[in-house]
N, C-alpha and C positions, 0 to 999 in steps of 0.2 A: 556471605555477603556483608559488608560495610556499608550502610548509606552514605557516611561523609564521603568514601572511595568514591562510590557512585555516580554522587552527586558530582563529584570532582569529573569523572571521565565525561559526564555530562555537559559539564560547563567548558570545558577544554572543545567537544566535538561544534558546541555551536560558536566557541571564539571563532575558529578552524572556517565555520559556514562563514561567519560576519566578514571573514577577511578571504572571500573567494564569492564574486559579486558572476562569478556568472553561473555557479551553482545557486545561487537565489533566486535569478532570473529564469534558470531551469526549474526550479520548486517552484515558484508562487506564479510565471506567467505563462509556461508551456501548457499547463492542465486547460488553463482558460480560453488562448487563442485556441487550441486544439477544441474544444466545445466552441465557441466564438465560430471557427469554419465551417463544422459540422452544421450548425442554426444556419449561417449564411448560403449553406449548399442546399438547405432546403428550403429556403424560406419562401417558396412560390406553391409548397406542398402543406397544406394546412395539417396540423395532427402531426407529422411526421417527425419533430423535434420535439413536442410534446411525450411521445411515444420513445421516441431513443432517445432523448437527452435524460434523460433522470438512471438511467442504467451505464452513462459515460461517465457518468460522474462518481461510480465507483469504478472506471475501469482506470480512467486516464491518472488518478491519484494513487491507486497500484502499482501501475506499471513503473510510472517513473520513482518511486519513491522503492522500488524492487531492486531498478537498476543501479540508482545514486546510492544506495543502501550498502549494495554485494559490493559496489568496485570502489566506494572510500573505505569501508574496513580490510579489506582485501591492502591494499594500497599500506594500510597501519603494518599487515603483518610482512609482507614482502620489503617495506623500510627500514623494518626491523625496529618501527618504535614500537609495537606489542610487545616481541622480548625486552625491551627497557623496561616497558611497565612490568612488565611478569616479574622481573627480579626484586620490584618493591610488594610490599604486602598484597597489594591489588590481586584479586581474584579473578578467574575468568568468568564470574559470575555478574561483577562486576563493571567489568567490560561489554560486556554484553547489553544488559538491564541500561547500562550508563548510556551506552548510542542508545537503546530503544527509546529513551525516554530524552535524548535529544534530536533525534527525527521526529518519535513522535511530538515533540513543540514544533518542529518546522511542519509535518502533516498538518495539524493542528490549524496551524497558519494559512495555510496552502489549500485545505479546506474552505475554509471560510471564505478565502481570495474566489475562489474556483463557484462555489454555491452562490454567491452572491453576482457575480457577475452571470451566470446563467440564468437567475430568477429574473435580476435588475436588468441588464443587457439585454439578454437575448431573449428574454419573456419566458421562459418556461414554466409550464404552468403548473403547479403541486396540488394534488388536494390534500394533502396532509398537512402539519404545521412547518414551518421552512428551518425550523430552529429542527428539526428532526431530520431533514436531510443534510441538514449541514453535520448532525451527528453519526449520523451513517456513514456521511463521505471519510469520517477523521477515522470511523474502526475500519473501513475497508484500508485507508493510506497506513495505520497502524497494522494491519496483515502483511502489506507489500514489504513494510519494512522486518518484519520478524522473516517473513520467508528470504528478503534480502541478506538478511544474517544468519541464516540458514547456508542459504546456497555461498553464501564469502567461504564458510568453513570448509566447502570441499573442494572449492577453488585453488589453482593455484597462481593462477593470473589472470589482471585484469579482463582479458581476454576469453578464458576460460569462463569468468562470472556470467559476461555476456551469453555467450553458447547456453547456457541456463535458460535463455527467454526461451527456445521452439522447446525447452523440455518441461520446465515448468509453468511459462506465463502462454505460451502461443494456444494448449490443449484447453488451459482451462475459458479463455476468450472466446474459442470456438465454439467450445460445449456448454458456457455457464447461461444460454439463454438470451443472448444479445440478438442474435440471428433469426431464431427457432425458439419459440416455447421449450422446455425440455421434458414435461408430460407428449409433444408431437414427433420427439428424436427415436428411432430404432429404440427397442428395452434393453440393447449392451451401450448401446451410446447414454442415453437416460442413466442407467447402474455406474455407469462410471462418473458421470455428472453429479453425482448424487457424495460423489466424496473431495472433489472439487472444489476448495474453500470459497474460489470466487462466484462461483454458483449461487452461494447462498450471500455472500456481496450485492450482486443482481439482485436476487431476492426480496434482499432489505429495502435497498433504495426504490426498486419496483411497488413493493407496499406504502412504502412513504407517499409515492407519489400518487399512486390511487387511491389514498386514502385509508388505507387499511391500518388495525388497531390490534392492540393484544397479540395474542401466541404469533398470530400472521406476522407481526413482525419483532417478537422477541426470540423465537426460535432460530432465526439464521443471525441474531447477532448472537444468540448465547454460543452458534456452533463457532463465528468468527472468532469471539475471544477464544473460546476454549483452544481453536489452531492457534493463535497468534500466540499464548502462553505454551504449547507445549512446541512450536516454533524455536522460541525463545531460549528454553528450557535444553531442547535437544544442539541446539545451537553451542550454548555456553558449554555445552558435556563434550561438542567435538572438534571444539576448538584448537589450532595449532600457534604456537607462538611465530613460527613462522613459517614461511613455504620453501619447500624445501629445492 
């Protein structure tokens, strides 16, 4: 890997974002109306968006940043500008590392949009410090996007990226605790929840927001990074320059 490379496919990806205005409006305002309707559906139930909202807000920064993730790199390789780039120095290592780290600027973004509007807007209440949920929200949006470039590489169309959500994103949403504690689930549904990156997404954000400190909430970020690098990692290795 090159960082000048890198940094290059980096800057290219968010020119790419700045001049496609309805992918923007899907990053920074879909997370927020989506929480925005969720508070409005309950807002005659005291507790009840206190209680779910701080766990959507690692969901809804996943999901879409999983989706927008898989089918613009997907999109690179079926155009056939990845084999352009392949045939200059450029690594697939590269490539890889170079979107992560310009999604993650738009997560990043998107986070903050998202956090803030739920605290300030819709009142959700944190006991934890809000500068901590707001960091939660970007490694959970930073997972969607590594599995997002995961699942591009064994895609072969757009289409196919999609089919991805009931295999990868629909299981872990069910099982990661949103619904159901996941100590109260069967112990084969629990075992299986238990290797579920977004599980421990929930987790985090779940601890921020009751105020919880220490292991309680270093442990499910240290598991998120640890997926989202070898995400990453396995990504870059299975890479195809195009689809065939």
């Amino acid at each position: 890997m090159n960082p000048n490379r890198t940094l290059a496919v980096a800057g290219r990806v968010l020119r790419q974002l700045a001049h496609d205005p309805r992918s923007i409006v899907l990053l920074m305002l879909a997370p927020s109306l989506l929480v925005g309707l969720f508070s409005w559906l309950f807002s005659e139930q005291e507790g009840t968006f206190d209680r779910f909202g701080g766990p959507l807000l690692a969901l809804f920064p996943f999901v879409l940043m999983f989706i927008i993730t898989s089918v613009t790199t997907l999109r690179e390789r079926r155009s056939g500008t990845l084999e352009r780039l392949m045939s200059t120095p450029l690594g697939k290592g590269d490539f890889i590392v170079g979107y992560g780290i310009a999604f993650g600027i738009a997560a990043t973004v998107q986070a903050v949009v998202t956090v803030t509007f739920a605290v300030v807007v819709c009142g959700l209440e944190v006991a934890g410090p809000t500068w901590q949920l707001g960091a939660v929200a970007v490694v959970d949006a930073l997972l969607g996007t590594a599995l997002g470039l995961l699942a591009s590489a064994f895609a072969r169309t757009e289409f196919q990226a999609v089919q991805f959500m009931p295999v990868v994103v629909f299981p872990q949403i069910i099982l990661g605790g949103l619904f159901m504690p996941r100590d109260q689930m069967p112990d084969v549904l629990t075992a299986i929840s238990d290797w579920l990156p977004l599980s421990y997404a929930i987790d985090a954000v779940t601890a921020v927001t009751d105020g919880s400190e220490g292991w309680d909430l270093g442990r499910p970020l240290v598991i998120i990074a640890a997926v989202t690098v070898v995400a990453l990692v396995v990504a870059a290795a299975t890479l195809r320059r195009r689809s065939p």
